[in-house]
C-alpha positions in Angstrom: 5.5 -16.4 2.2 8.1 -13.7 0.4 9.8 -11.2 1.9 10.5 -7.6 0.4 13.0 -5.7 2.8 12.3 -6.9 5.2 8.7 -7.0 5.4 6.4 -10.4 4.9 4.2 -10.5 2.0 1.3 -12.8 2.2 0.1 -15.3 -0.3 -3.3 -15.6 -1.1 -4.1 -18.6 1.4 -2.4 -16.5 4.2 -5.0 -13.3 3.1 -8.0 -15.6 3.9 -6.8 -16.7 7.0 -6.0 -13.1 8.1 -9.2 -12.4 6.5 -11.0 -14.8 9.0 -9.4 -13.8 12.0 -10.2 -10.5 11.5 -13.4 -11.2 10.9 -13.7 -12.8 14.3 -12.4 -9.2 15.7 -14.6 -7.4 14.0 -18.0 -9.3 15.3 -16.3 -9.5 18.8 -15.5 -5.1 19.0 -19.6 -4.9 17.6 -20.7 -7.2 20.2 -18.9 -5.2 22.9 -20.7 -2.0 21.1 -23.8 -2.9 21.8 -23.3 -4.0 25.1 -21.9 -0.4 26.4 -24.4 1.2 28.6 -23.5 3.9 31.8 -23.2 1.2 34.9 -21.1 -1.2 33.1 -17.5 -1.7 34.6 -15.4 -2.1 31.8 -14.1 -6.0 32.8 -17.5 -7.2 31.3 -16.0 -6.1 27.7 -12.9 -8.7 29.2 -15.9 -11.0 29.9 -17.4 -10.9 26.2 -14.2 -11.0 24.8 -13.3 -14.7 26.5 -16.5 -15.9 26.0 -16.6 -14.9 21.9 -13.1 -16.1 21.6 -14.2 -19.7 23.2 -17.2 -19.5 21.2 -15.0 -19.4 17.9 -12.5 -21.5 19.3 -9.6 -18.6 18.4 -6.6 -17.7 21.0 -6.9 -14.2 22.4 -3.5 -12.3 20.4 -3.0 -10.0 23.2 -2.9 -12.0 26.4 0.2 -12.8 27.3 1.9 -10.9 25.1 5.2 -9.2 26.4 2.9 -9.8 29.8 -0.3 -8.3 28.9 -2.8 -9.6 31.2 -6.1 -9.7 29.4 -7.4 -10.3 25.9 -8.8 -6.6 25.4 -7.4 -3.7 25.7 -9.8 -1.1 27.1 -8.9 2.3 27.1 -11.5 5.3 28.5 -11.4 8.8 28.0 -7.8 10.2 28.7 -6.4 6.5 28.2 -4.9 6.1 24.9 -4.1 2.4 24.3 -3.3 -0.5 26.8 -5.9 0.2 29.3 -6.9 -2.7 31.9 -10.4 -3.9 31.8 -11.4 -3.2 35.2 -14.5 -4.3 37.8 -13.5 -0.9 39.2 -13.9 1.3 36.7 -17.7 2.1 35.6 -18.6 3.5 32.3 -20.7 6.8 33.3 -22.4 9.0 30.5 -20.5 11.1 28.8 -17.4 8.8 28.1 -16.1 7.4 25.3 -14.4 3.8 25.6 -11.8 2.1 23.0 -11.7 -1.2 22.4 -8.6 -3.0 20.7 -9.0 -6.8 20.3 -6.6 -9.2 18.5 -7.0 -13.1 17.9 -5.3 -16.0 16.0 -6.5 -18.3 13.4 -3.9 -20.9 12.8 -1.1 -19.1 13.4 -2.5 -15.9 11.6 -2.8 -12.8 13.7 -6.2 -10.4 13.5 -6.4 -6.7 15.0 -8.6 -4.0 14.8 -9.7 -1.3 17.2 -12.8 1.1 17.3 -13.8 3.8 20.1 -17.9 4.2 21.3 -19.5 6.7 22.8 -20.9 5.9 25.8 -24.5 7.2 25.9 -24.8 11.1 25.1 -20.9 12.6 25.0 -19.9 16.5 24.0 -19.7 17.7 20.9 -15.9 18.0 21.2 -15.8 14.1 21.9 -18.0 13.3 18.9 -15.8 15.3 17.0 -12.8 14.0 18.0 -13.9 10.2 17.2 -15.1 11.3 13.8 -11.9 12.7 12.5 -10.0 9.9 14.1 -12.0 7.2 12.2 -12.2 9.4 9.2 -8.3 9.9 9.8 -8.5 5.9 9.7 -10.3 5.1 6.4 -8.3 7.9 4.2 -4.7 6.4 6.1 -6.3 2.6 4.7 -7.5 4.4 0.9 -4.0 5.2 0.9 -2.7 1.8 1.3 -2.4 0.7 -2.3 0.1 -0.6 -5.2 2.5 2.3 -6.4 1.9 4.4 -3.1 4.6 4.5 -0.7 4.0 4.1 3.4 4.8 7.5 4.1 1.3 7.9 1.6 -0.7 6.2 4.6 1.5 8.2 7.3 0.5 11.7 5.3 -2.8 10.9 5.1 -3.5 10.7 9.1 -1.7 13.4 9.3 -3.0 15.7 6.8 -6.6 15.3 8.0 -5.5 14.8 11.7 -4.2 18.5 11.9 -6.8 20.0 9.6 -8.7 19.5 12.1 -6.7 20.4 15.1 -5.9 17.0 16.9 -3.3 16.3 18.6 -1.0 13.1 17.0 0.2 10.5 19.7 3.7 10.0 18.2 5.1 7.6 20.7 2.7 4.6 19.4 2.4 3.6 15.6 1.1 0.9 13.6 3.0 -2.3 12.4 2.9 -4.7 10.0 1.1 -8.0 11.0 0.4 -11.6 10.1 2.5 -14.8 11.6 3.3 -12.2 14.4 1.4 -9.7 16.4 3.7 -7.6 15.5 5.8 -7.3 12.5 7.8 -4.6 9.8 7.0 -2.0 9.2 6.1 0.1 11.8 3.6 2.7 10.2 3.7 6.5 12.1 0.7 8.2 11.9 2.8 11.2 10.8 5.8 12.0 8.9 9.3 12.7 10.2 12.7 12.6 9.4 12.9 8.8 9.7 9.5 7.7 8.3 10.1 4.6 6.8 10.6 4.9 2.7 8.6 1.3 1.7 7.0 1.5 -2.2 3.4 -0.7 -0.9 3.4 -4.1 -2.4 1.0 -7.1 -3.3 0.8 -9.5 -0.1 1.7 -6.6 2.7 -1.1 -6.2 5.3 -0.6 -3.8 7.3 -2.5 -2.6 11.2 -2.9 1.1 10.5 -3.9 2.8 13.9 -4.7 6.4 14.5 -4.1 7.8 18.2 -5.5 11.1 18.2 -5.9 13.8 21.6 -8.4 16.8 21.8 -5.0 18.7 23.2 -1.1 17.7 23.2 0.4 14.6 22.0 2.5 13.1 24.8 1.9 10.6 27.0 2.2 9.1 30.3 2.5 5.0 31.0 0.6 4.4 34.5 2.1 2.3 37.3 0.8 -1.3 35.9 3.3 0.3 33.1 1.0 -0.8 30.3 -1.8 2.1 30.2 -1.2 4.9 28.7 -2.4 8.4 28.8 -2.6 11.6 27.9 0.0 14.1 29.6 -2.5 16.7 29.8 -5.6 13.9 30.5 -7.5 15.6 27.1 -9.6 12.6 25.2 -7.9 10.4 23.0 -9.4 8.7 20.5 -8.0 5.3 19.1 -9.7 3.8 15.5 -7.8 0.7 13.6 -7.8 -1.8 10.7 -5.9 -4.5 9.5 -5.1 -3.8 5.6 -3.8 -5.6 2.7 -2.5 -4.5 -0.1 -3.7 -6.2 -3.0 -3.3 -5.6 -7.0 -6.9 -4.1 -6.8 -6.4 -1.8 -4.0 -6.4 -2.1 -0.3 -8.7 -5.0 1.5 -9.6 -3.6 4.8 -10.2 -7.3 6.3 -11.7 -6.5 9.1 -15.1 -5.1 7.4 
């Protein structure tokens, strides 16, 4: 494994690993898809998540990490990222739930995140997960040889406003592979200290729009992981894990 300032490029053997383990993620978030119905409390997602990580004999990325209690995050309606899978809190028609799910395959890190409706929602809320995915797979088309990061930041951003949503600002994406977490961080906008990175060969990186039907600040509950809107307007959360490769960007976990 090379580095190039700073950030981890992956050789080929490294991709397929990453490629499996994201893999994994993706077949556990459609399994928790299909299983959303009003009635549900949102720690049967938790439930599915164990079970599916068992059944592929992968660790769960997120639990324990920095003290993270549980293998999914589950976030609903106003609750951006970080939410707690609860046996309190029911899933009732008319929400939308995101689920962001992480696992390991020998060391390599998978993460990807999708949001669901949950039975029949507004029109608002159906608009705001399309743009947010949308926002998604034009930040990922960016993600190529020759681009630079702030490409994939512009990208979000660009199609993100056009459409009026509010940009969560306080969380980004990162870099990923050995570690959860790795360089660079990836904003979904661009700013003054946007990170200048020309995209190379090898770099995979967890692109993750956070997008609001109103402002784009955000509170951190009391169990001072979830967090949610200020003004408790929808938010929307949509991510892939991509490499950059010489023939374009690999979204691994489709």
């Amino acid at each position: 494994m090379k580095k190039y300032r700073g950030v981890f490029l992956k050789n080929d053997n490294e991709l397929a690993l990453m490629k499996q383990a994201n893999q994994i993620v993706r077949q556990i978030l459609e399994a928790m898809g299909r299983a959303i119905e009003p009635g549900r409390p949102t720690m049967h997602f938790e439930d599915i998540a164990q079970e599916l990580c068992k059944k592929h004999d992968v660790r769960p990325a997120f639990q324990g990490y920095g003290g993270f209690p549980y293998a999914l995050c589950c976030s609903v309606n106003e609750e951006v990222v970080h939410g707690f899978p609860s046996k309190k809190r029911i899933l009732r028609e008319g929400d939308i739930v995101s689920f962001d799910m992480g696992v390991v395959v020998e060391g390599f890190h998978g993460d990807a995140a999708r949001t669901y409706p949950v039975g029949r929602i507004s029109e608002q809320a159906e608009r705001l997960l399309r743009v947010t995915a949308e926002s998604l797979e034009l930040g990922a088309a960016a993600a190529k040889p020759g681009n630079n990061l702030k490409d994939v930041s512009a990208a979000v951003q660009k199609h993100a406003e056009a459409n009026g949503m509010g940009i969560v600002k306080r969380f980004v994406g990162h870099g990923i592979g050995l570690r959860l977490h790795e360089k660079p961080e990836i904003p979904n906008f661009v700013g003054l200290n946007s990170p200048d990175l020309p995209l190379q060969p090898g770099m995979v990186l967890a692109i993750e729009p956070m997008l609001t039907l109103g402002a784009d600040d955000v509170d951190i509950l009391e169990d001072e992981w979830t967090a949610v809107t200020r003004d408790r307007s929808l938010a929307a959360h949509f991510e892939h894990s991509v490499a950059v490769t010489p023939r374009g960007p690999q979204i691994l976990d489709s």
